[in-house]
N, C-alpha and C positions, 0 to 999 in steps of 0.2 A: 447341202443347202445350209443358210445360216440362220440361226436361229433369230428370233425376233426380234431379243436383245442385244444382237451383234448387228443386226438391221438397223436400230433406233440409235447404236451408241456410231455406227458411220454414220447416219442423217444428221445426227448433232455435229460431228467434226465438219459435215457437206454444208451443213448449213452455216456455221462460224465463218468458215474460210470463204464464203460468199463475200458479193461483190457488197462495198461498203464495210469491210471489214479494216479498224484501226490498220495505219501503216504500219508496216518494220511489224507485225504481229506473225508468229508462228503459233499455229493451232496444231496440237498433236494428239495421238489417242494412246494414254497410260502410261504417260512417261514418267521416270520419275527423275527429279532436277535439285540440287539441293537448292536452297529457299537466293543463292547469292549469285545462280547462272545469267550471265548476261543476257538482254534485249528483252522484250516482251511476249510472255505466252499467252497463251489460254489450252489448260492440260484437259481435257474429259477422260472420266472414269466412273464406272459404276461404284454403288457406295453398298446399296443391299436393296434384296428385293424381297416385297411379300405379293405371297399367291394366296387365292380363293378359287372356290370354285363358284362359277357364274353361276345365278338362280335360271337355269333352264330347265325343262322335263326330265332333259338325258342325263343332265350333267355331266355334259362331254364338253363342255369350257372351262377357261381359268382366266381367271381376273386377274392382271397384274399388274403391280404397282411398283415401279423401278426408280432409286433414289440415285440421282445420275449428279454430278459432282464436277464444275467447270470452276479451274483455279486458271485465276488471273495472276501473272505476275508480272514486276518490272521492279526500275530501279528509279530513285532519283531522290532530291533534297525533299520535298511535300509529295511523297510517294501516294499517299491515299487520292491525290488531284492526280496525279500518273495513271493510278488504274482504276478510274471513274470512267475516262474512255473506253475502256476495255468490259470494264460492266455495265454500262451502260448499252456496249455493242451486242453483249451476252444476251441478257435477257432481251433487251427489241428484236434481236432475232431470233431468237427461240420462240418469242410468244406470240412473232407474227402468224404462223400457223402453226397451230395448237397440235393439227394432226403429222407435222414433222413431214409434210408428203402424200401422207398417207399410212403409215407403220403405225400410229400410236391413235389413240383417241382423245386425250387431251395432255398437256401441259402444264402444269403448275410451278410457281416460283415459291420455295421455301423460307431461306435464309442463306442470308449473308455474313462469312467470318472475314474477319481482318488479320493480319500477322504481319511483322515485320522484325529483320535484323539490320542492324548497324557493326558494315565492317568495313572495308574500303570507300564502301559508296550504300548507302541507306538503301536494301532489296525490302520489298513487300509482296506480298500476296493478300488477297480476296478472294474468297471462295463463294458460288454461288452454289446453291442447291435446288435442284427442279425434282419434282417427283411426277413422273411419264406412266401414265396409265395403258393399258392395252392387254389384247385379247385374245388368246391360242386356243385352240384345241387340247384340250389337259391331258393329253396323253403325248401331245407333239410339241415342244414349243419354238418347231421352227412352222408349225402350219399357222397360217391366220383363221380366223373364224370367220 
């Protein structure tokens, strides 16, 4: 079975590539591209997690807090208006439900970084950052609580 965290990091890709997703967009999970790959992405990957343990009697939970990382890229002449679309698509859909489904319990939008290089044709990326809250069994963390 898959753990929690490989549960929430598919419902983010299931959720991007949903319907109303930017055209000509590929959503991938963990790739890595250098920053000048043609067309439009959006990459998910986990960035870092911290755990607790949840205030229960037993203390057979853990709280966790998963810092999940969607980079936008594309290319064009006013590239930051090119992947406006694209974040714009990120967070609306991510924060439509919070619980991702059901796997998480809430949703947060962090920040936003910008990058870009100039080489044949002006590539950018955005990176957005969410931090995904949710709750295992501290001894399992593919069990839910």
């Amino acid at each position: 079975m898959a753990s929690r965290r490989d549960q929430i990091l598919a419902a983010v890709v299931a959720i991007l590539n949903g319907a109303g997703k930017p055209a000509d967009t590929t959503v991938e999970r963990y790739r890595t591209l250098p920053l000048t790959t043609e067309g439009a992405w959006i990459l998910v990957y986990p960035m870092i997690e911290a755990t607790e343990r949840a205030p229960t009697p037993s203390g057979r939970l853990a709280r966790r807090k998963l810092r999940v990382r969607c980079e936008c890229r594309a290319q064009g002449e006013q590239v930051d208006q090119v992947l406006d679309p694209l974040l714009l698509w990120t967070v609306k859909a991510l924060m439509a439900d919070p619980s991702l489904g059901g796997v998480a319990i809430n949703v947060q939008e962090e920040a936003t970084q910008w990058d870009a290089e100039d080489a044949d044709k002006v590539y950018g990326a955005a990176a957005v950052d969410f931090t995904i809250d949710y709750q295992t069994a501290a001894a399992d963390p593919s069990a839910a609580s």
